[in-house]
C-alpha positions as CSV (number, residue, x, y, z in Angstrom):
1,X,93.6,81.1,98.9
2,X,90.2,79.8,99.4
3,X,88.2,83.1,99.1
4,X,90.5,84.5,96.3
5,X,87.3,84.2,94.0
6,X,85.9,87.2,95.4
7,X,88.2,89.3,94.3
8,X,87.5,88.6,90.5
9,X,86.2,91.4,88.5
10,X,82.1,91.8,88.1
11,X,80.6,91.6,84.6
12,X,80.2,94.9,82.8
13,X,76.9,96.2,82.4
14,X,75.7,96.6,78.6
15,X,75.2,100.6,79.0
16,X,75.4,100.7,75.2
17,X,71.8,98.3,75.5
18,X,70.8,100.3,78.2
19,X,70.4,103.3,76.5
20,X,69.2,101.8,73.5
21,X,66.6,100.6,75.5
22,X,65.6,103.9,77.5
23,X,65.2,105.7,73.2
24,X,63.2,102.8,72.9
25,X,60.8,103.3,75.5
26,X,60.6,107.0,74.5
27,X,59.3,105.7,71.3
28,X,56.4,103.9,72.4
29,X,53.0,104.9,72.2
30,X,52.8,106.8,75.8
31,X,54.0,109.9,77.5
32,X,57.5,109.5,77.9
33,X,58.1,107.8,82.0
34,X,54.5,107.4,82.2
35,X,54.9,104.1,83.1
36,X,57.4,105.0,85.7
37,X,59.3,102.6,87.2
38,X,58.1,99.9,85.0
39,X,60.5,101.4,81.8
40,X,63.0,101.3,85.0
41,X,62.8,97.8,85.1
42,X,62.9,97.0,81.5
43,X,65.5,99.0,80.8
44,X,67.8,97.8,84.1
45,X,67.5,94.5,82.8
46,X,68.3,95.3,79.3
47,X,71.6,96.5,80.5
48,X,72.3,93.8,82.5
49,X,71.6,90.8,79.7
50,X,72.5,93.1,77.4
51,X,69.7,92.5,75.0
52,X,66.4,94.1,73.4
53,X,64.3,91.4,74.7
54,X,64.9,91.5,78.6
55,X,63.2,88.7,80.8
56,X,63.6,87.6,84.0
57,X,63.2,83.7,83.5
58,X,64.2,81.3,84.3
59,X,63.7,82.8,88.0
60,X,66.1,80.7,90.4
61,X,64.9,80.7,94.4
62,X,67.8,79.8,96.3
63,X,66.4,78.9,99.8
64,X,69.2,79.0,102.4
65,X,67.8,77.1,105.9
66,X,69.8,77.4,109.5
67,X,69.8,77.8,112.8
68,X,71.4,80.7,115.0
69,X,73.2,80.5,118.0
70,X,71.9,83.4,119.5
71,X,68.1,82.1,119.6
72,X,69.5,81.0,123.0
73,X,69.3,84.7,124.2
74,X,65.2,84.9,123.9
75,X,65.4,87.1,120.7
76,X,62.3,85.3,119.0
77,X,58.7,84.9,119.6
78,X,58.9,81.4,117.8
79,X,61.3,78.5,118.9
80,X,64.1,77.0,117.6
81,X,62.6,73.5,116.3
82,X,60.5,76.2,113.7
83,X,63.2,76.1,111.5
84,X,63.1,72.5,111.0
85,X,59.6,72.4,110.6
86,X,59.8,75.3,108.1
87,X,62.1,73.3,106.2
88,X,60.1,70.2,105.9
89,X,57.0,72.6,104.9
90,X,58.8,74.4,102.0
91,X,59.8,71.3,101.0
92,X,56.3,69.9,101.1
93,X,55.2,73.0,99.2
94,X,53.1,74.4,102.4
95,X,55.2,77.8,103.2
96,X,54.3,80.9,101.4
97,X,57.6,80.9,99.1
98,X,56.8,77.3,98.4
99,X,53.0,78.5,96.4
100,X,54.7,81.5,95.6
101,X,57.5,79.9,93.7
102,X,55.0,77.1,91.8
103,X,53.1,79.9,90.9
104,X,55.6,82.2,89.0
105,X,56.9,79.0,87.8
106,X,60.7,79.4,89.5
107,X,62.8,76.8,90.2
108,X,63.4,76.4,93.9
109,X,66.5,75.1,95.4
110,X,66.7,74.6,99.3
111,X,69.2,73.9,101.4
112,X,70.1,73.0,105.0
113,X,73.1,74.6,105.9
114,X,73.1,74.1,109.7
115,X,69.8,72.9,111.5
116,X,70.0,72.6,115.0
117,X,69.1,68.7,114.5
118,X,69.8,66.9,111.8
119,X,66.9,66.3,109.8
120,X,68.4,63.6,108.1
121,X,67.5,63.3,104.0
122,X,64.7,65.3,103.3
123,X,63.2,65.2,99.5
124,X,63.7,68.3,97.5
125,X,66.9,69.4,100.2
126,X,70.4,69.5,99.7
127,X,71.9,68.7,102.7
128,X,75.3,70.8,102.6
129,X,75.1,71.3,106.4
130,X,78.3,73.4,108.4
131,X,77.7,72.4,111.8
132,X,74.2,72.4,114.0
133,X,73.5,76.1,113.3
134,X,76.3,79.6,114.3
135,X,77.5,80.0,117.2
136,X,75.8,82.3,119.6
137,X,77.0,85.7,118.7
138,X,76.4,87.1,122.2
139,X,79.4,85.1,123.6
140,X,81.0,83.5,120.5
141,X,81.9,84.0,116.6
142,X,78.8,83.0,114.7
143,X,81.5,80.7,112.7
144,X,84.6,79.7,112.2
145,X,87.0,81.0,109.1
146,X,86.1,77.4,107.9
147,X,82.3,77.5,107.9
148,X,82.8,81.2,106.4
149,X,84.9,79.8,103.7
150,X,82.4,76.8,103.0
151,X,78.9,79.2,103.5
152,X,80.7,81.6,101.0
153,X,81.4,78.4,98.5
154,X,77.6,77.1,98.5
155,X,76.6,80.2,98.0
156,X,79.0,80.6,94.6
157,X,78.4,76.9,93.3
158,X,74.2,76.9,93.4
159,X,75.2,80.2,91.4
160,X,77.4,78.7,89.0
161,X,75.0,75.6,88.7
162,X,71.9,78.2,87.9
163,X,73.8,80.1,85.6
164,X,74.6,76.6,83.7
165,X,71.0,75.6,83.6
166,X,70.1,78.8,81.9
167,X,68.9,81.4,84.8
168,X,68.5,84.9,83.6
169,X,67.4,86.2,87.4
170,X,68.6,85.3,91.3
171,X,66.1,85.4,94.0
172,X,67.6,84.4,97.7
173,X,66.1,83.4,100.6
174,X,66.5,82.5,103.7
175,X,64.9,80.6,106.8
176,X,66.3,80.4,110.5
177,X,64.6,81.3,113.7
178,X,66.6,84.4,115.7
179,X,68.3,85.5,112.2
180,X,66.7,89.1,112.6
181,X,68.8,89.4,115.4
182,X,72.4,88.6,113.4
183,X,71.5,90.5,110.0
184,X,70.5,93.7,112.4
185,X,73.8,93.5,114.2
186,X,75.8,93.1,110.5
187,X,74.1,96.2,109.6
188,X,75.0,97.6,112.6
189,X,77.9,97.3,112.5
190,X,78.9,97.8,108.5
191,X,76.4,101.0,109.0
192,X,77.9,102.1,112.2
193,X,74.6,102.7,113.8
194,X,73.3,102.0,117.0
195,X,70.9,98.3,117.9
196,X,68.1,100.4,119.0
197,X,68.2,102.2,115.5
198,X,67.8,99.4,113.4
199,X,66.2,96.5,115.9
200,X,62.8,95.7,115.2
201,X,60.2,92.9,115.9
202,X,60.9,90.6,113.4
203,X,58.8,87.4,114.3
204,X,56.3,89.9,116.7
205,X,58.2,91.1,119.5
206,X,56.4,93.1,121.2
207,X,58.3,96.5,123.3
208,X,59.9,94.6,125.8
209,X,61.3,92.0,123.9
210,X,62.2,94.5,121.1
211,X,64.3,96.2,123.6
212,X,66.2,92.9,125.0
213,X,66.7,92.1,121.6
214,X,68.5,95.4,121.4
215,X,71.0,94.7,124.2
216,X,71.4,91.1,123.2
217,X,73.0,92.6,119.7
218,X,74.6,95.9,121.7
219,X,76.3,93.1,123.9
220,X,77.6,91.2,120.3
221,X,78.9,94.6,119.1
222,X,80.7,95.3,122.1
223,X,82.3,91.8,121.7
224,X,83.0,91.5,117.9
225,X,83.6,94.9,116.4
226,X,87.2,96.6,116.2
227,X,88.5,99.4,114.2
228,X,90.2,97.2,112.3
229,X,87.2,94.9,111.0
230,X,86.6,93.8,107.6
231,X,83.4,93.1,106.4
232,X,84.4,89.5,105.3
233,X,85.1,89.4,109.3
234,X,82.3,91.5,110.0
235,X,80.5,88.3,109.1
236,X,82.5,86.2,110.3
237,X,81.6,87.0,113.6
238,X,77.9,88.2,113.4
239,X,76.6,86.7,110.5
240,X,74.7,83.4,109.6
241,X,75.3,80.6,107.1
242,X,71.8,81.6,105.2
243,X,73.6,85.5,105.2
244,X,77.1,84.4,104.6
245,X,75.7,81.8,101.7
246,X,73.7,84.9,100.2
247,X,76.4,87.2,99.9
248,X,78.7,84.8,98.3
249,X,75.3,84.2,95.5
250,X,75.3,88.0,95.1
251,X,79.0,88.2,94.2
252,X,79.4,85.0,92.5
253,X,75.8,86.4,90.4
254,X,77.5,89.8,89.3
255,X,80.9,88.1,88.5
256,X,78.9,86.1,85.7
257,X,76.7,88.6,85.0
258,X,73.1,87.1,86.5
259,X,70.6,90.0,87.7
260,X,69.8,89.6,91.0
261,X,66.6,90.8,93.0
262,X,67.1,91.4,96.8
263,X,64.2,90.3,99.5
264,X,63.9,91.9,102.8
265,X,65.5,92.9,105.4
266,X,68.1,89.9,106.3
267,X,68.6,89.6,102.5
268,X,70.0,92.9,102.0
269,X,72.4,92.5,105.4
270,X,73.8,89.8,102.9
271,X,73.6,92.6,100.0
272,X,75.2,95.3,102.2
273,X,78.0,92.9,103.2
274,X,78.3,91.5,99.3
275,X,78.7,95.1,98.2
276,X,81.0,96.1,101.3
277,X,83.6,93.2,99.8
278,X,82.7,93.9,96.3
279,X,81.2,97.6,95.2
280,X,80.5,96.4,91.5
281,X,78.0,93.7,92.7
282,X,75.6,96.8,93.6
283,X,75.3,97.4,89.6
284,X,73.7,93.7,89.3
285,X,71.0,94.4,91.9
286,X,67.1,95.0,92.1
287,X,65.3,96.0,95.3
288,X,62.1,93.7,95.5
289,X,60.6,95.1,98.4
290,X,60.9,97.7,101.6
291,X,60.0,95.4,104.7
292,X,58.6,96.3,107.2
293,X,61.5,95.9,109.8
294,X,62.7,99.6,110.9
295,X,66.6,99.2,109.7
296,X,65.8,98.3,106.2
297,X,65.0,102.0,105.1
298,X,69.0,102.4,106.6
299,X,70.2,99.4,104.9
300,X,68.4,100.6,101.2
301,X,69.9,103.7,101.7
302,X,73.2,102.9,102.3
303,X,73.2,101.0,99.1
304,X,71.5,104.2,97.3
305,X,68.2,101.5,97.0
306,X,64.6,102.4,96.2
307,X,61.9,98.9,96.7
308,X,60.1,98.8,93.8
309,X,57.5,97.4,96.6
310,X,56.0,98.6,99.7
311,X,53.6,96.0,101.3
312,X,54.5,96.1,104.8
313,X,56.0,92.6,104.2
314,X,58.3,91.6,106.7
315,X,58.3,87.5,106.4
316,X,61.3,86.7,104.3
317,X,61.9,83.5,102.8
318,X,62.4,85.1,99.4
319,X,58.7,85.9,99.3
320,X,59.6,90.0,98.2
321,X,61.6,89.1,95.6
322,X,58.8,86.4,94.2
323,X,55.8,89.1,94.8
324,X,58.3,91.2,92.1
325,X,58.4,88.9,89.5
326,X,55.1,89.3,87.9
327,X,56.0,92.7,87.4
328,X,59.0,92.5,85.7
329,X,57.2,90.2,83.4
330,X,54.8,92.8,82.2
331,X,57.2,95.6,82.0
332,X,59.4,93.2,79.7
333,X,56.7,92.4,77.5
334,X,55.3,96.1,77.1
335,X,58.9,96.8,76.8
336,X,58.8,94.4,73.7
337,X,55.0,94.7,72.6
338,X,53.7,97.8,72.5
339,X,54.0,99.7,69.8
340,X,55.9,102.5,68.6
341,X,54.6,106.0,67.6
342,X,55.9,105.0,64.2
343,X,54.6,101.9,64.0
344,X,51.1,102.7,65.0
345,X,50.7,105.5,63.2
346,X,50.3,108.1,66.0
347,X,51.7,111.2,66.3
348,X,54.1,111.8,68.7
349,X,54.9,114.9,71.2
350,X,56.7,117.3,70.1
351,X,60.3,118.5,71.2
């Protein structure tokens, strides 16, 4: 079967490593925790490389761009031809992601899944496009078992091709007017909670169109979800190529054992779903960032999540999970730097 591969067992986190690396950080020249959630970090990503020296590069960015059906419905401040503008921009180096990435020195993939038009070859894109953007969710199946299939694949291969170029973390991103609208219906639905719960402005909707936005993804629930739902269907019918692309990354990531740090709110739809199909992929995640959007807080704790982060971002693109990466630099290198008690010659606390 074509989707067979999802089923295959996650790596196994080093725990061995792990601990080694928590009496490690015990032994340094600090109050033990006192730098909180730094030794956190450190000492996740020990476990996961299973090594003494934890780092998170090579950072890979993969940067899924598409369009979504459902912008028809009015569910976005900004129209549709953004998306292909955004693309050109990230590829120009102009978007946020596109300084952010240069400047934590990550290699950035991007990729047009489904544009609304064709923007024909575009330098620094892969073109691996599944149709001119999803269907429109409020009256169809965002795709077909085909694009699923295919959205799941690219996902797994840009893993599998980072892995073999030596990538030691997995950002993923995402860009695609209206795709607020099918990540809050995916959580939605996976969460069993109700549109106005989770819906929030996402481009700068203001009360009104926060509400319509609402009904719009009420009216897709109503259409799509039955008792009998998977989640693989689950995003079948609600999702988006950029989610659908992003979850197959996540599960294709923890099957090879690749850390992965989670942006915002329509990256962790694709986390919630990843983990829905396949629990062990949850063990392989960080959490960059809470955004802004209200149905994120429901989403991180539904996968027992606590953001490192709280900037009231809320743009996507991957730009959460590259505002992390500094971080986990410096808790790596105190992790591997600093000295111990023993080394330095001070005493240590006693008990």
């Amino acid at each position: 079967m074509l989707l067979d591969w999802l089923n295959a067992p996650c790596h196994a986190i080093d725990h061995a490593t792990a601990a080694a690396a928590r009496a490690h950080q015990d032994q340094l020249t600090k109050p033990r925790g006192s730098l909180g959630r730094l030794e956190e970090m450190a000492i996740r990503l020990a476990g996961m490389q299973g090594t003494a020296t934890p780092s998170p590069d090579p950072v890979r960015i993969l940067q899924f761009v598409s369009d979504h059906g459902v912008a028809a419905e009015g569910v976005s401040c900004f129209p549709r031809e953004v998306t292909v503008q955004m693309l050109h921009n990230i590829a120009q180096g102009g978007a946020a992601v596109s300084v952010m990435a240069k400047a934590i020195d990550a290699v950035m993939e991007i990729f047009d899944l489904g544009i609304a038009v064709d923007p024909g070859p575009v330098v620094g894109v892969r073109s691996e496009r599944l149709g001119a953007g999803t269907g429109n969710i409020a009256h169809e199946a965002a795709m077909t078992e085909e694009q699923l299939a295919a959205a799941l694949t690219i996902g797994r291969t840009a893993v599998e091709r980072a892995v073999a170029e030596g990538a030691r973390l997995l950002i993923c991103g995402e860009m695609g007017i209206g795709n607020t609208t099918p990540a809050t219906a995916l959580a939605c639905a996976l969460l069993d909670l109700e549109p106005t719960l989770l819906t929030g402005p996402g481009t700068g909707l203001d009360a009104p169109g926060i509400a319509h936005k609402a009904q719009v993804i009420a009216s897709a629930l109503q259409r799509h979800v039955e008792a009998t739902s998977t989640p693989l269907e689950l995003l079948r019918r609600l999702g988006g190529f950029d989610i659908a692309a992003s979850a197959g990354a996540f599960i294709r990531a923890a099957q090879l054992g690749l850390p992965i740090l989670v942006d915002g709110f329509i990256i962790s739809a694709a986390a919630l779903v990843a983990v829905r199909i396949q629990p062990n992929v949850r063990d392989w995640m960080l959490f960059a960032h809470g955004s802004a959007e209200p149905g994120h807080r429901h989403m991180m704790a539904a996968l027992n999540a606590d953001p490192y982060l709280h900037l009231q971002m809320r743009l996507g693109e991957a730009t959460g999970g590259a505002t992390l990466v500094p971080l986990l630099r410096l808790a790596c290198v105190v992790h591997q730097q600093m000295a111990t008690f023993e080394t330095a010659g001070v005493s240590s606390a006693a008990g």
